[in-house]
Steps between C-alpha positions, in 0.01 A plus 500: 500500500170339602154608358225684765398100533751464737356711780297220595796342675518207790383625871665397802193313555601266198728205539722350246724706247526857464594715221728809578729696260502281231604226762309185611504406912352195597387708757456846671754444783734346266456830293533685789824276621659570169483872502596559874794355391611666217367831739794373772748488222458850402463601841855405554608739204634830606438676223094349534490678831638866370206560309342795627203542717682138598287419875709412755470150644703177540421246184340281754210740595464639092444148414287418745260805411533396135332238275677530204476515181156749572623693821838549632562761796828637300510607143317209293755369231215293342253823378647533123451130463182548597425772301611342198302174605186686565517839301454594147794664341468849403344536118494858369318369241185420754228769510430601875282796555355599870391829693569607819318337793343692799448217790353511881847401705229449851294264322499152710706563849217339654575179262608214668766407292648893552446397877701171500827669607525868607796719361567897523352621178334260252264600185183219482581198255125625389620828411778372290282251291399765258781644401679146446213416284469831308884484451585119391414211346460143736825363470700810520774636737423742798778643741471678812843615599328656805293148569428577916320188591404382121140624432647550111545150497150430703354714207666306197392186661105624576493599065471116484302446832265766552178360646191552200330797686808683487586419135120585432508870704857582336368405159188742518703786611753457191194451279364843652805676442475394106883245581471199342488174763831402688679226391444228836789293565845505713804708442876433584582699772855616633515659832790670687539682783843642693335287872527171611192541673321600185601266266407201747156637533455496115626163490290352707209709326585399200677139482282164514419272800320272612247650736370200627863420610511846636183481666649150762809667528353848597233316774781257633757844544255658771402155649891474552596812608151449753643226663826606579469889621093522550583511847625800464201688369249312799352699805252441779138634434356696799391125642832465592476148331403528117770542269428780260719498168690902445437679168723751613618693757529870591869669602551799570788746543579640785624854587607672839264859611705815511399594812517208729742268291225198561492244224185552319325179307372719151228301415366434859503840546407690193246247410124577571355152566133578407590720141789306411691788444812606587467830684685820415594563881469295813656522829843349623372205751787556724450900562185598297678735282358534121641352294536450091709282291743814404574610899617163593836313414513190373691193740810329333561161618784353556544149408710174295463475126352136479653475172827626532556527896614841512404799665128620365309795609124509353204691586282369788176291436260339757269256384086681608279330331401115391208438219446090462211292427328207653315328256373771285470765744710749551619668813748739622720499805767678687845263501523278892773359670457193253543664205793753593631140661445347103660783371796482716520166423563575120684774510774329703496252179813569233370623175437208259810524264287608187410805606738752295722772741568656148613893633322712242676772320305809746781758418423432123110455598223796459309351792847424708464791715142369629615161577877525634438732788215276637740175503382377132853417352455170396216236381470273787449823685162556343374165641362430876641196618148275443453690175873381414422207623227467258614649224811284500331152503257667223786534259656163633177278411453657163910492436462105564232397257714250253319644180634805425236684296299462760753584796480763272138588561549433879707816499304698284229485767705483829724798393141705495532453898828707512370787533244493689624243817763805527470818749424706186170323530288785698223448680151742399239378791277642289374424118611226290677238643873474646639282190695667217503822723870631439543856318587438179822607274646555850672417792321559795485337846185633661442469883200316506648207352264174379674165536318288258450086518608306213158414478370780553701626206557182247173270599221662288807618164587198479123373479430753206802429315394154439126600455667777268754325303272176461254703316691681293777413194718781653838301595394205256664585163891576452445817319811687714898563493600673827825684561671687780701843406513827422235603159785683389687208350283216367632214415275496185560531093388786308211582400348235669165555689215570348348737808640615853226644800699644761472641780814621634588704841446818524693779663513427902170346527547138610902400573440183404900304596443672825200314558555155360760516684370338835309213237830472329682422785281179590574377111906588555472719182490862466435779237806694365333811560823686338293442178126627613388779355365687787532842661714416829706767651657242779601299159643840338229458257310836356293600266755513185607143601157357513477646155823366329404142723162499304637630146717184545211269548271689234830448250506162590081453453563675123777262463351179505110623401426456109478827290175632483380302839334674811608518824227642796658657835319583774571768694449595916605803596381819559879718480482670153897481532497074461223558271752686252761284602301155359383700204892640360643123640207390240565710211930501576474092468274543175192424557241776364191516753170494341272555773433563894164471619374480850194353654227748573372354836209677475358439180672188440677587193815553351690882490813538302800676724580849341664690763772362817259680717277273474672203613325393801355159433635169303590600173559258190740583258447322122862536327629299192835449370493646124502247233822369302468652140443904744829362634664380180412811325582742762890314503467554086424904500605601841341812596353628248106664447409165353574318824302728685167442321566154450544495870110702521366220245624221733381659817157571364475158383512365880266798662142390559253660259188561709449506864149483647384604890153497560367523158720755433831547228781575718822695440821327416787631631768336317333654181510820607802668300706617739524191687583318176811757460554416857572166425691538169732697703556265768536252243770675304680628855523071556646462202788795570436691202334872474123568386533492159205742462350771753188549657376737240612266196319192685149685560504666123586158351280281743169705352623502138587090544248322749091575570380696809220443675376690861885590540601125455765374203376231318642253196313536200353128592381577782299832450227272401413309791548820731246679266282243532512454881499930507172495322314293725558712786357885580829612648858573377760349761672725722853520615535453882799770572594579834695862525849426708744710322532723239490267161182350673349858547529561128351175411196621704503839350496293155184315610316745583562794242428208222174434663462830566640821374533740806566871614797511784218601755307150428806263506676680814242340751471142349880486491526599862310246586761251312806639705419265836707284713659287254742768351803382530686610759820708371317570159424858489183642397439630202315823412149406308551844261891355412378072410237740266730709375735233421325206409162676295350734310276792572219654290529895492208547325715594153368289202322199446356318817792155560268206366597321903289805671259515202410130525433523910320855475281350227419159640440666884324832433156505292545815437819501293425190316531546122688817532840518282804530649516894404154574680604824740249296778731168471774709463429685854384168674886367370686750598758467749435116519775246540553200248716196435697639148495252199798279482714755268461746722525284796840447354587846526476557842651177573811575393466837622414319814797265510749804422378693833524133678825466430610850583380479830684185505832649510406667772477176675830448356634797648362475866808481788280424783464169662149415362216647330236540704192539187553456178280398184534153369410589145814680531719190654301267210566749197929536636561148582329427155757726305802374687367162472475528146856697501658188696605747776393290751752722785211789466197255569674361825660828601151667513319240609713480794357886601136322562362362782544096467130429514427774242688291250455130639051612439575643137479186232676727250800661687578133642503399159702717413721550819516100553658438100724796546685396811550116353673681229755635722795392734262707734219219452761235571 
């Protein structure tokens, strides 16, 4: 094991010996050398190549991609050793304290470094900084199971090379929020991902080289492929004699009118020369018939697959319009007999043999049906024969370079060209430019089609990644271990990293092995998407897969993260029903979550998360993984009271203490007490064992053991501070709640009659106004007069005045100020008023409560009809509870087989509940 010293390792730009491992090289390549071929050994192992999440490829192309012992595009057999090289071993012994971190996951995409390759989704290296400071110490491990294109290791690397005004703004802020100042300095970072295409982008983002070697090779690349296809991309300027040089050119599809059966040109037609905009109608220019896109058919072509030979049938495209430059002006230009003669010329050319003619998987493909019917079976078929052409003798010059870190960093940049040299490049004649135009997270091939240059595309990226990389340290320092393969099996020790950011997929947003795929294909190595944890109905993949596919990886993350460490996710998507599916895939794989906040847009602030309706922007989730001795002395009493409220002590321990928004205290939602019994629960339902004390017992003994302050639980140690930080501001903090079902109804009810005591007549309208669109759906709603009846008390004006209304009638009303509580004018004022009932009383009608829950329950039970159509959830909570608790797990799927799918899949607690009960069963199986 080396000391945090070691960070400060040999470049690519240094010559002479290298360290790596433990091991001395008298050089890089001989390094480099040394590990490919240990790699090809393993590579011929069977058994090395049945690991799952395993991407398919020959070991030719997998080495190729690779530069081990720091990235290999398979499963990398070197991370333990360089864990136990880098890492500190786990001491239980070591005091570690930290709260929960809000961050901003937007802040920096316009960063240059976040701009150096594109990818699908991708949080900002700058975003990530704070958290990897506010969680570790320099020198420590980070993983990213989830790693995309590597901005987790980006952000370990800028802790030790953040420019000074950064540091300087960063160091203010902490010193405003009262945190002491981070700890500067580089982390150990470990990033995985399931693509091929991913983990070569983090690579290359995060491996040394020598830019000034990257910088000749990149310049001489486009001065090659220049001279031999520039040619190709040349056209005559309107003096018939002046070559201008093509940035791109416009193709467009072409479609036959209804009425007439004339071949009609799209974009010739629908486009308005003088706007630049593509008209709505126009008329056929064979008959003069209107026309839209939607009345006329589109034109299949017949033709030879110049890959494979065979018969190919592909929608139509005509080539309408030509942009080029001479000198630095620009012009544009319909196509003449020259350049339809040039482009005849090419396309009776043979592909160059690089170019993949990889089929893709479209009958296992969400986007399959858009592609396949238009001729899009293939790779090759996404390329125009010059844009083949190109593209092929792109991936040739930087396949050739001799050094292969850099023939490394040829690709990185080339492969950005993919995409857009294809015909899912569209063409928008108005706006921004034509480059990088393709929809994104899909495939689409438009009918205004932009056939980019090289140049056009590569000429200036290539420029910036020098000016970039030559200014920065980004790429400079071996700070990385890169692996290929699925996060659900990690070939790391336990208790072994010291923090993990993720941020995993989510739901159906972005299918990411569908597109890698065509990237994939140029590298000869694709993802084993059996192993993504996505929502794909093409791949037989639904919501209760997703969730068991990311309760696999979170098992894995608690696995190999030290007790009492942090781990932030960040979540993207708006379906409460994935939202409940991360959060019970959290809690099943033992992790407790300590926080969700949210960025407030608006006010630039942080909001903590307290309801799934309002899951409609990036969310952050803080979780931890409990400590050892909770652990140790859980296995030592089993479930008993005592491991309950040594479960409350630990939990409090991690929760944040204070929380300020402009100037102001705000509430904490994991220390409100029903979310802490919340959690218990889910943390006893992990560990298969009942609740070893009820909701009653937990809120009688929480007040009698632990402070309250403005409805939040506190440890003895920590009432201080908050009293402190309460006495400095006017206000108490309030509770966000937003009223979706019936439990969240009462919790508003409980709000407001503690603030204030009210008659029926003046809670009926403000509770109306609760009851909006964000109900749920097949929750029914409940009467206002039963939640009263059932849940608090009422003053009929017999005795004493209840000290709640006394206190609000006193403190609100001059004239009843002073009066005691058996004053007949206080006593009239009270009467008939509503009020939250002290805890033993509160008791009471709990259990009272519960008993009628449970009756109607067996109702439930009882029902013969295909599915219940409304039904309460405190009713579904309070019986699956009981049968939980009962071990008749038969009852808790039998019932929750009578509700609609997405009433259960948006509940956190009945998926708890539903999700543990059915892997206790040869149902679950």
């Amino acid at each position: 094991m080396n000391s945090t010293d070691s960070l400060d390792l040999r470049s690519e730009t240094t010559s002479g010996p290298v360290e790596c491992l433990g091991q001395t090289f008298p050089s890089d390549q001989a390094r480099r050398e040394h590990y490919l071929k240990l790699l090809a050994e393993k590579l011929k192992d069977p058994e090395f190549r049945k690991q799952e999440g395993f991407p398919h490829g020959t070991d030719e192309a997998i080495l190729a991609m690779s530069d081990p012992p720091y990235y290999t595009a398979c499963p990398n057999p070197w991370l333990a050793e360089f864990v136990e090289h880098y890492g500190k071993p786990y001491d239980a012994q070591q005091t570690y304290s930290r709260e929960p971190l809000a961050i901003d996951v937007s802040v920096g995409k316009t960063d240059a470094i976040y701009r150096a390759h594109s990818y699908h989704t991708k949080v900002p290296h700058l975003a990530i900084v704070p958290s990897i400071l506010h969680y570790t110490q320099p020198g420590d491990i980070v993983l990213d199971g989830f790693a995309g294109s590597g901005m987790t290791g980006v952000a370990a690397q800028w802790c030790a090379s953040a420019p000074a005004d950064y540091r300087h703004e960063l160091e203010m802020e902490w010193k405003k929020q009262g945190k002491p100042a981070p700890k500067w300095g580089a982390r150990r970072v470990i990033l995985n991902d399931l693509s091929p295409a991913a983990t070569f982008i983090a690579a290359n983002y995060n491996l040394p080289f020598d830019v000034d070697t990257f910088a000749k090779a990149g310049k001489q690349l486009l001065k090659e492929v220049e001279q031999e296809i520039g040619w190709m991309y040349e056209t005559l300027h309107s003096d018939s004699k002046t070559k201008g040089r093509i940035e791109y050119t416009v193709w467009s599809e072409v479609f036959t009118c209804p009425e007439c059966a004339g071949e009609v040109n799209f974009l010739d037609e629908a486009l308005d020369k003088d706007s630049k905009r593509v008209r709505a109608a126009f008329p056929c220019p064979h008959c003069g018939a209107e026309l839209n896109k939607g009345r006329m058919d589109r034109v299949l072509e017949n033709r030879l697959d110049p890959c494979t030979s065979k018969p190919w049938q592909r929608v139509k495209f005509k080539p309408s319009l030509i942009v080029y430059k001479v000198g630095n002006a620009r012009y544009e230009k319909e196509p003449d007999d020259q350049d339809m003669a040039t482009l005849a010329r090419i396309q009776a050319m043979p592909y160059p043999a690089s170019i993949p003619n990889t089929p893709f998987p479209v009958e296992q493909m969400y986007h399959g049906s858009r592609i396949a019917p238009k001729g899009f079976t293939h790779v090759h078929h996404f390329f125009l024969p010059r844009a083949a052409h190109a593209m092929g003798l792109l991936w040739d010059q930087a396949s050739s370079h001799p050094d292969q870190r850099i023939r490394a960093f040829l690709k990185f940049v080339v492969e950005q060209a993919i995409w857009n040299i294809t015909v899912l490049n569209s063409y928008r004649p108005t706006g921004f430019s034509q480059v990088s135009q393709y929809m994104k997270g899909v495939y689409y091939v438009p009918s205004q089609h932009a056939e980019l240059s090289p140049r056009y595309i590569l000429g200036g990226k290539i420029d910036r990644l020098i000016k970039l990389f030559s200014a920065s340290v980004i790429g400079q320092r071996q700070c990385a271990a890169v692996t290929t393969g699925t996060a659900g099996r990690l070939p790391l020790s336990d208790d072994s990293v010291d923090y993990i950011f993720t941020d995993p997929p989510f739901g159906e947003n972005i299918f990411y092995a569908d597109l890698n795929f065509l990237v994939e294909a140029w590298h000869g190595v694709t993802t084993e998407s059996r192993s993504e944890a996505i929502i794909d109905k093409p791949k037989n993949k639904a919501l209760p897969e997703y969730q068991h596919l990311m309760q696999r990886c979170f098992a894995e993350y608690l696995r190999v993260l030290k007790p009492g460490r942090w781990m932030t996710v960040v979540f993207s998507n708006s379906k409460a029903s994935v939202w409940n599916a991360i959060q019970v895939a959290l809690q099943q794989a033992g992790f407790v979550v300590a926080e969700v906040s949210a960025l407030d847009k608006v006010q630039g602030s942080y909001r903590q998360v307290t309801s799934t309706t309002a899951v409609k922007q990036d969310l952050v989730i803080s979780a931890y993984k409990p400590n050892g001795g909770l652990e140790q002395r859980f296995a030592e009493r089993g479930a008993t009271p005592e491991s309950a409220w040594d479960f409350v002590q630990t939990h409090l321990k991690q929760l944040s203490v204070t929380k300020a928004k402009n100037s102001e205290l705000e509430f904490i939602v994991e220390r409100e007490p029903r979310r802490i019994f919340d959690r218990l629960v889910a943390w006893f339902v992990r560990h298969d064992v009942p609740v070893p004390i009820s909701n009653d017992e937990f809120l009688t003994g929480l007040r009698s053991r632990f402070p309250e302050r403005d409805g939040m639980v506190f440890l003895p140690e920590q009432v201080a501070e908050y009293d402190k930080k309460r006495a400095q501001v006017a206000q108490a903090p309030q509770m966000e709640l937003f009223v979706s079902d019936e439990r969240s109804a009462i919790d508003w009810l409980a709000d407001f009659l503690k603030r204030r005591p009210s008659t029926y007549q003046e809670v009926h309208p403000e509770f109306t106004t609760q009851l909006g669109a964000g109900w749920k759906k097949h929750e029914a709603k409940p009467e206002l007069m039963a939640l009263l009846e059932n849940n608090f008390l009422k003053y009929d004006g017999t005795g004493d005045v209840p000290s709640q209304i006394h206190s609000y009638l006193s403190t609100n009303h001059k004239d009843l100020r002073g009066l005691e509580k058996s004053d007949p004018r206080l006593i009239a004022k009270a009467k008939d008023r509503w009020f939250v009932p002290d805890p033993n009383k509160a008791q009471d009608l709990e259990k009272k409560r519960e008993k009628a829950l449970l009756k109607e329950f067996q109702v439930y039970q009882a029902f013969t009809g295909r599915r219940l159509k409304e039904f309460r959830l405190e009713v579904l909570r309070a019986g699956f509870k009981e049968a939980w608790g009962k071990k008749d797990y038969q009852t808790i799927i039998a019932v929750a087989k009578k509700i609609p799918d997405e009433a259960l899949q948006e509940d956190e607690k009945l998926l708890l509940w539903y999700d543990q009960a059915m892997t206790r069963t040869e149902d679950g199986l």
